[in-house]
N, C-alpha and C positions, 0 to 999 in steps of 0.2 A: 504494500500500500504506500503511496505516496506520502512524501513526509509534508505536513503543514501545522506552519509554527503556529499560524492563528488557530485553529481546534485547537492545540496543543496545549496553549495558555487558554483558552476558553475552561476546557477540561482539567485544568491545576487550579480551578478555585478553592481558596480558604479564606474565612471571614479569620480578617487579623484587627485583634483591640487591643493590641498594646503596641506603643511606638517609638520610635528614639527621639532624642530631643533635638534631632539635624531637622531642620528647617527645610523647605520646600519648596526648590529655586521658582522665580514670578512665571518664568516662561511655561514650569511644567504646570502651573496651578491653569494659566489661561487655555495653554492646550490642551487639558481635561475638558473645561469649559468649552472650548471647541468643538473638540468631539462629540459632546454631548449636545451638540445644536445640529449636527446633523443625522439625527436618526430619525427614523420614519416617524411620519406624523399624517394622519387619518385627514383627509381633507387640504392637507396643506397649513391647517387652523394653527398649528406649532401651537397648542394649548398649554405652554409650562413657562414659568423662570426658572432661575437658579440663583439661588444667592448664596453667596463665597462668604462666610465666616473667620475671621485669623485673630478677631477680638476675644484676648483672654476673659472677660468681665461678658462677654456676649454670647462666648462656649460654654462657661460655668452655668447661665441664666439657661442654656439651652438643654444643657447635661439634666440639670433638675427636671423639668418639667420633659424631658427623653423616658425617667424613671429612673433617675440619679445612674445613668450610665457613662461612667466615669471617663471612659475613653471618649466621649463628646467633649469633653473639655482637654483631654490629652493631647489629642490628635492636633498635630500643625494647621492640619486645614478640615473647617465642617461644612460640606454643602447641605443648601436644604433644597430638594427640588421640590417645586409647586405645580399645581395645577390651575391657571390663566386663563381668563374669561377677561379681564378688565380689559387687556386690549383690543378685544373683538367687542366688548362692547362702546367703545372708544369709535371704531371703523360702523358700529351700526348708527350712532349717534353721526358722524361723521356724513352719512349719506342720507339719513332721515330715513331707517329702514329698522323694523321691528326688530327688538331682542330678544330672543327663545330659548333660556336656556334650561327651561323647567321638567326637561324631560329628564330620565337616568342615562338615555345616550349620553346627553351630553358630562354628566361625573366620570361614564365608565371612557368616555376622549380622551378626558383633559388627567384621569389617573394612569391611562396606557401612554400617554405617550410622555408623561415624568416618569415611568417606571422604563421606560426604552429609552431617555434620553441619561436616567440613571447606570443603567449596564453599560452604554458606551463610556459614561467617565468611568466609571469603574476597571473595565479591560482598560482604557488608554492608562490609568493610573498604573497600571498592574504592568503594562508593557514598558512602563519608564523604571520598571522596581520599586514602585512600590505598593504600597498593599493600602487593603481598607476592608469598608463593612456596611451594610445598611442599615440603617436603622427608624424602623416601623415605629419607635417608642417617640418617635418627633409629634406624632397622634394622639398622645397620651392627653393631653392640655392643649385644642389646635385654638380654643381663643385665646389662650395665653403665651401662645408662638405667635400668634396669630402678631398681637400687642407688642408683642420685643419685636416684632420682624417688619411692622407698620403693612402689615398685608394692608392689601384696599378689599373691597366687596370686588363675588366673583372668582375669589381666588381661595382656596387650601392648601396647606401642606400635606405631602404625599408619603415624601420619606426623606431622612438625610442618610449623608453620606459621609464617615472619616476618611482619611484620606493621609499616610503618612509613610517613614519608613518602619518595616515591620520588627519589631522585636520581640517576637515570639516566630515558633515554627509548629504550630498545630499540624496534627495529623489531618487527611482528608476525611470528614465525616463521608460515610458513605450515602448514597442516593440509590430509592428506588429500584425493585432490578425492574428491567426493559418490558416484560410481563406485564406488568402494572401497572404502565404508565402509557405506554405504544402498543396506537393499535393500526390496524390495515385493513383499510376501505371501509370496516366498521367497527364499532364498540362491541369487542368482545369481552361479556362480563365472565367467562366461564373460566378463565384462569387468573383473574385476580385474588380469589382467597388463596390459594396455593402461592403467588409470588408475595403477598403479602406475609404467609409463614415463615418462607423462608429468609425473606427479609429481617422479622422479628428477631432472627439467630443470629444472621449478619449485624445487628445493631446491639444483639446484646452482649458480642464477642468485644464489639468497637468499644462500647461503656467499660466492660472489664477489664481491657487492656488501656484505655483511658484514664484508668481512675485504680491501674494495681489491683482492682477486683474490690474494689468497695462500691463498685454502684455496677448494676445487671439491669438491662431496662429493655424491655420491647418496643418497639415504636407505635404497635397500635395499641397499645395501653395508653401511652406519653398523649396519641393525638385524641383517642377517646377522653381524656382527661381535659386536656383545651377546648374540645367543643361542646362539653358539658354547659359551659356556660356563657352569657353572651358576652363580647369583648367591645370595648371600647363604645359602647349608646353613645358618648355624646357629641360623634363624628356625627352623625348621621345631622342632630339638631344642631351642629356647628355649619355644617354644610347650607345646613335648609336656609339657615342669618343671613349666608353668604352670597345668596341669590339662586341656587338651585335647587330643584326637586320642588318648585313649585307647587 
């Protein structure tokens, strides 16, 4: 099989939360930022910002309200990507043309294409050396990111992003076997419990040898446990403040 670098680092993903204290040359932080402006976007609409963080006093405020995740404030640099509406609705205003954004297509836009413009800075960061992590706990408090970050109406945050050099070497957590996840031509439910067993064994090996055998865990236990209950309600009424779902 042909060698390609790109797969190659796609597939050496590791979330890295601990970082060194080397600083972040300005070139590679903007070419992150670059990167991330060019991935696909549904319409053309480019429904996100990005906002670059490197204020110690503005990572700490963001660490907290993340869910005191410390590498938010660690890290040299935190982006937060968003999801953007204010400047289309800027361009409807602009033309004297109706603004719609009360439908859930419009959340499920403007959240895919900050989660696509998120993976491009993340590989470009990872191809400069260095590492990072997302982080979904930006949600936790989104009116009170909302307030540090002077969002306008229109807009949420979707997820940030650390970004630094790595000082840790985590093992790959394992993903998924292909069973379970890939299907062909149609959704075959008939062999999901079975790749999902075998996986449970795969993930309990990964915890044991992770943790010297102080923690054995199956993974559908772990995810039966997280959707027990609901997470995050007050996205949804933060959203609605915002202008959508009308």
């Amino acid at each position: 099989m042909e060698h390609n670098t790109v797969t190659d680092l796609i597939k050496s993903h590791r979330s890295i939360r601990s970082f060194t204290e080397e600083d972040i040359a300005e070139w590679k932080v903007n070419e992150i930022v670059d990167s991330g402006r060019w991935a696909p976007t549904s319409h053309h609409v480019q429904a996100y910002s990005i906002l670059v963080i490197k204020d110690k006093e503005m990572k700490k405020k963001l660490a907290t309200l993340a869910g005191n995740q410390t590498y938010v404030e660690t890290c040299p640099v935190f982006y937060v990507i968003c999801a953007d509406y204010y400047r289309l609705k800027m361009a409807s205003d602009m033309h004297e043309q109706p603004f719609e954004i009360g439908e859930q297509e419009q959340v499920i836009v403007g959240a895919v294409d900050a989660a696509l413009v998120a993976q491009n800075m993340l590989l470009a960061a990872r191809s400069m050396g260095l590492g990072g992590v997302m982080i979904g706990g930006i949600r936790n408090e989104p009116q009170a990111v909302s307030e540090v970050l002077n969002l306008p109406e229109f807009t949420f945050p979707v997820m940030g992003l650390c970004v630094g050099y790595p000082n840790q070497d985590p093992a790959q957590k394992p993903r998924l076997p292909k069973a379970a996840a890939i299907h062909y031509e149609n959704y075959d439910q008939s062999k999901i419990e079975k790749a999902l067993t075998e996986y449970d064994q795969i993930m309990e090996q990964y915890y044991y040898e992770r943790t010297n055998g102080k923690r054995s865990d199956k993974w559908t236990r772990q995810m039966a446990e997280f959707t027990s209950t609901a997470k995050r309600p007050q996205v949804g009424n933060f959203i609605k403040k915002q202008g959508f779902l009308k």
